[in-house]
C-alpha angles and dihedrals in degrees: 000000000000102000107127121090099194085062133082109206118215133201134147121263110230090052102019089227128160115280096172138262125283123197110245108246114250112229087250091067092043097062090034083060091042089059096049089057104047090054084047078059101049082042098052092035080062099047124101129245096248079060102057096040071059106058088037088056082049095050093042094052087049087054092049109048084031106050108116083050090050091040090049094044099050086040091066097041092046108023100233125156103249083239098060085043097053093053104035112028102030094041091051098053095050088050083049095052092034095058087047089062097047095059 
């Protein structure tokens, strides 16, 4: 079953059912990946303020109208009830995004 080394196998861990395979990432990709993000930073170090209260408005609404699919996907990589997640994972991150906007 888990034979090859270039995939990454995937299950929940509850059940330990099958999630899925994901191919392992090559070092190219990762710096490839490494060299996308550091041009995002200098992009979002450059950004305004009004900006950024806009993409947290834009976050906050996603974690809102999405919760139980974030609930239930957090819930498989991490193995947390959907209740402690509800109140501990999804709350936190509203508060977070809440008190950003307030600012």
């Amino acid at each position: 079953m888990f034979t090859n080394p270039n995939v990454i196998y995937n299950w929940d861990p509850s059940t330990f059912d099958s999630l899925g395979e994901t191919p392992v990432t090559t070092e190219k990709e990762v710096n490839e990946i490494v060299k996308r993000s550091r041009v995002a930073q200098e992009t979002w170090k450059s950004s305004s303020f009004a900006t950024r209260v806009k993409l947290m408005r834009v976050m906050l609404r996603y974690i809102t109208e999405n919760q139980e699919v974030c609930l239930f996907t957090y819930s498989l990589t991490h193995s947390y009830s959907l209740t402690h997640n509800r109140f501990v994972h999804v709350l936190q991150c509203e508060t977070v995004a809440r008190h950003s906007l307030m600012q």
